[in-house]
C-alpha positions, 0 to 999 in steps of 0.5 A: 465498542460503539455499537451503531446496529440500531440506526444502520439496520436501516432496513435498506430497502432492498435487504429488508424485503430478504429480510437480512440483518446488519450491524456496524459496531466499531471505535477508535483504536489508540494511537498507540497501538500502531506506530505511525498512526498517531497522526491520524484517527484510526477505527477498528470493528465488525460489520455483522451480516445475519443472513443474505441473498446467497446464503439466507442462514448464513452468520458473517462478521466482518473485521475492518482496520481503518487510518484516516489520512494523515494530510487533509483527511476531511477532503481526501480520497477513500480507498479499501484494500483487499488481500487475496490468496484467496484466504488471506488477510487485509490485515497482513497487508497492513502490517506488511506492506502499506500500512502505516506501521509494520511489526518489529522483528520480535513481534513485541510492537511495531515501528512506522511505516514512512510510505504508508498509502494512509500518508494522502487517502483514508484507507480502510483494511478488509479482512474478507471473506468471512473466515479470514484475518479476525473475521468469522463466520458459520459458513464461508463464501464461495463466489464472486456475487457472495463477496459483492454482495456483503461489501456492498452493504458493508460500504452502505453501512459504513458511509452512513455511520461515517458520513464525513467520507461519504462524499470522498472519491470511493476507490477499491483496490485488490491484489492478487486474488484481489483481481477477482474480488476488487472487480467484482466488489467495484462492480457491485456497487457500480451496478447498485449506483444505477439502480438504487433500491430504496434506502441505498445511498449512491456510493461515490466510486471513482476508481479500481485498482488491481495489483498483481491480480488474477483478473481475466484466467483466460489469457493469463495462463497463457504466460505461465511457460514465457515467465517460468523461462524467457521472463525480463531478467533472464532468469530461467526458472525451469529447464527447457524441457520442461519449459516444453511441456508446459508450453504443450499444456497450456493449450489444452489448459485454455480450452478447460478455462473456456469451458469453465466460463461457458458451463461452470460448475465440475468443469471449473473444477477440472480446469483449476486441477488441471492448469494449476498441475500443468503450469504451476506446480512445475515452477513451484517444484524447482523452489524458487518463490512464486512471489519473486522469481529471483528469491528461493522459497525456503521453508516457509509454507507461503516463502515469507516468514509472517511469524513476528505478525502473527505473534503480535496479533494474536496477544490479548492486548492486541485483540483488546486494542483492536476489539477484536471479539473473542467470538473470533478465533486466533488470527492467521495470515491465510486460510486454506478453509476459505482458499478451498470454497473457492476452486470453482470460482478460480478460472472465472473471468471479470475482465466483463466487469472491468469493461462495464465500468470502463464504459460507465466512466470509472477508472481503472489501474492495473499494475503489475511487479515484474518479477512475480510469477504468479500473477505475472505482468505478462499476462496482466499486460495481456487481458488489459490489452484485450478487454473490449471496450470502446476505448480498446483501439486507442490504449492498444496503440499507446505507447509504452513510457517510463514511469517515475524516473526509471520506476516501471513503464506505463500505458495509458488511455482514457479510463484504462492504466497498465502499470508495468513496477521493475523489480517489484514481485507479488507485493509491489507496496512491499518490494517498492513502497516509495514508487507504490505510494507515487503510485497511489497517490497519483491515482487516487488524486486525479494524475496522470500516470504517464506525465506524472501528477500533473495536477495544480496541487501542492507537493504531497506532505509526510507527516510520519517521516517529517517528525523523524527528519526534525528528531534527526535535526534535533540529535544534530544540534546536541552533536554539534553544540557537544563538538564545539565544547571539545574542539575548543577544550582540545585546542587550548591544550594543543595546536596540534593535528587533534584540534583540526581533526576534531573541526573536520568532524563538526563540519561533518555534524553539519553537513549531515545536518543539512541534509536532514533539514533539506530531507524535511524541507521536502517530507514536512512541506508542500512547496508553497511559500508559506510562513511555516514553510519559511522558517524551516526553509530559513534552517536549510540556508543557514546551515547552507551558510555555515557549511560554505563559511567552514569550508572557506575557513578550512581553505585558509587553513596553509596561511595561518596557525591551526588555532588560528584557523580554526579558531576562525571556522568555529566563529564561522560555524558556532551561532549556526545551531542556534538558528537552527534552534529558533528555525525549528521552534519557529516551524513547530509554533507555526504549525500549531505543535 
């Protein structure tokens, strides 16, 4: 593993003054390792911090997984995620939801991700705090300043042992706990860039992303009772009397949460034991899935089944290829150690944070699923319409629209985006993973969520679900080159039903054909004409070509004998996989492959 501690300890101005150590070591992760990533550079390691400004004799280290964007990645974006939980790993993100690959059923391997969020940003994977996924350390974090305080130093060391993407446009994202750490983390580095100490370097912070997160407590635990038995979908989760009694706590739940906030301390203890007795445990008891409110829990602790995930990243091979260090114990998807330090922390509102960064000119997503319970998009919509800032009069009087051809609603103004995702639960990128990407790519680039894009940009490329559309094209040609053998082999024998049946079938091989080349026209090209673009373009209007001449050769068929006729489909139809031959080769060259 290249270890690169002796140019990044830095001595950061500000950290060396506390006398805090850190260290970046990380390397290349082989291609593959993750399915899906092979076009694209992937970087996996530990960021070590050795005391900090909360907790001087603590020893952290920090595992990232990172996939450099496989289009453009010299001018692309750079996000970082951050799972929630709290407790629970970046990486199960990753492997779950928005990563280039996903594990297969048996845990043996993996298998491409084809909406992976990687396709048009460099994205970079977080396991945080110290405790969770494949990161360790002597002592875990508690609060909010303790998490941004270490990623803002992590972000420093990285962007100046990496310094390719350190111009990019900087955007983190969080989901659910993440609603804490993503405004907090932001923040961090919003506050380090208007005050720079001495050796800092200015992160490039555009934008934050929240998903199904617990942002602003506050408001949110006012919708608990609405979501749990008058949600959208008309899905009563709880009976009415119980209904009732939650919509009776709820409050005095809200009093315990102001307090937190006011005094801190035992009575965030009591708001968190309290609200969470009175307006979640009701929903949790009548087993349905928190995540998902149209899906039972079943036996699994979280209601999903990450066996296969853990299975896999816990094999030695898998440590080795990840370089993993063996300091660091058997990866787990959540961490109900870490889950715990954090009961204090829980009611605190950062919708504060999210107000000053709006004010400084980042901007700010917040979306939501619309049938997760848990952090529920009627409370999400709620805070958003309550953060004060000096743009909270003209995003309240936006207008909802659709977003993305029926996907989800959105509102906009100014710096600030809700997000409103249909049937989407907690893991909107698992549940949704093409409009998430939409959703992502939008965002990150400069769109305009309600008109859509809305930039003077080409079409967005797929890499990963490009090279699958031209293996499919290419299974196609051997199909139709094989079907061609057998329908004239079997009208030499017979001029019977067998040999128009069998045509039948070829005009079906290219039809299905046409419909892959067209698929690929769309993932593997970026809507300009240009020369590469051309020849794939040529495949699609050949087989356009063949399929009209056979269908017209078919339509003569009633005048002629059924050798005849399809005699004269096969001259229509035979030359057509040779074009699509040299259109694909001619695609390939041009592409440099």
């Amino acid at each position: 593993m290249k270890v690169i501690s002796s140019i990044l300890a830095l001595a950061l101005g500000s950290a060396a003054a506390r006398d805090v150590k850190y260290s970046l070591q990380d390397d290349e992760v082989d291609s593959s390792v993750c399915s899906g990533s092979s076009v694209a550079k992937s970087l996996s390691g530990y960021f070590s911090v050795s005391g900090s400004e909360y907790d001087t004799k603590s020893d952290k280290n920090y595992f990232f997984w990172m996939h450099e964007a496989q289009n453009d990645p010299a001018n692309a974006p750079f996000v970082v995620w951050l799972t929630g939980g709290p407790g629970c790993s970046s990486t199960l993100a990753l492997l779950t939801e928005n990563g280039p690959c996903s594990v297969n059923a048996d845990g043996t391997g993996t298998e491409a991700n084809v909406n992976s969020w990687n396709t048009n940003a460099n994205v970079l994977w977080l396991d945080q705090p110290a405790g969770v996924g494949f990161s360790y350390g002597t002592t875990n974090d508690e609060n909010e300043d303790m998490v941004g305080e270490d990623a803002y130093y992590f972000m420093q060391h990285f962007m100046a042992s990496h310094p390719e993407y350190a111009s990019r446009p900087l955007y983190i994202f969080g989901e659910s706990y993440g609603g804490h750490y993503a405004p907090a983390i932001a923040h961090r580095i919003f506050e380090g860039n208007n005050d720079l100490k001495d050796g800092d370097m200015k992160l490039n912070l555009a934008g934050v992303g929240v998903g199904n997160g617990l942002t602003q407590p506050e408001i949110q635990y006012e919708y608990y009772a609405e979501m749990a038995y008058n949600n959208s979908h008309g899905i009563e989760c709880v009976d009415e009397k119980t209904y009732e009694k939650m919509v009776d706590a709820t409050g005095p739940c809200i009093d315990k949460i102001k307090k937190c906030n006011e005094k801190g301390g035992f009575s965030c203890t009591t708001a968190y034991t309290y609200c969470n007795a009175q307006l979640t445990t009701p929903y949790y008891n009548s087993g349905l899935n928190p995540y998902d409110i149209r899906k039972e829990c079943g036996d699994n602790p979280l209601c999903y089944d990450f066996s296969n995930v853990e299975k896999w990243l816990t094999t030695d091979s898998t440590r080795e290829a990840l370089h993993v260090t063996s300091d660091s114990a058997a990866w787990v998807s959540c961490n109900n150690n870490v889950n715990a330090e954090f009961r204090n922390d829980w009611m605190i509102n950062y919708d504060g944070y999210i107000a000053d960064m709006l004010e400084g000119g980042i901007n700010v997503l917040i979306y939501a699923g619309d049938v997760d319970f848990i952090c529920n998009s009627l409370g999400n919509k709620a805070w958003t319409l309550d953060v004060e800032w000096s743009g909270k009069e003209g995003f309240n009087a936006a207008a909802d629209k659709d977003w993305n051809g029926g996907s989800g609603s959105v509102r906009s103004f100014e710096g600030l985006t809700f997000l409103t995702v249909f049937d989407a639960g907690h893991m909107v990128p698992s549940d949704q993973p093409e409009a998430a990407l939409v959703m992502l790519d939008t965002f990150v680039t400069g769109g305009d969520l309600v008109l859509g894009l809305g930039l003077d940009k080409p079409d967005p490329v797929h890499p990963v679900r490009c090279t699958a559309d031209l293996a499919l094209i290419a299974e196609d040609v051997k199909s139709g080159k094989d079907s061609i053998e057998e329908i004239e082999e079997n009208c030499d024998k017979s001029v019977g039903g067998d040999c128009l049946t069998d045509l039948v079938g070829f005009m079906g091989i290219v039809d299905t054909a046409l419909s892959h080349a067209t698929t690929a026209l769309v993932d593997c090209t970026d809507g300009t004409d240009s020369e590469c673009n051309q020849d794939l373009n040529a495949v699609v209007e050949g087989l356009e070509g063949a399929s009209g001449d056979i269908t017209k050769a078919l339509s003569d068929c009633p005048a002629k004998s059924i050798k005849d006729c399809v005699q004269d489909a096969i001259a229509s139809g035979e030359g057509i996989f040779e074009v699509v031959e040299d259109g694909l080769a001619a695609y390939k060259a041009c592409k440099g492959e």
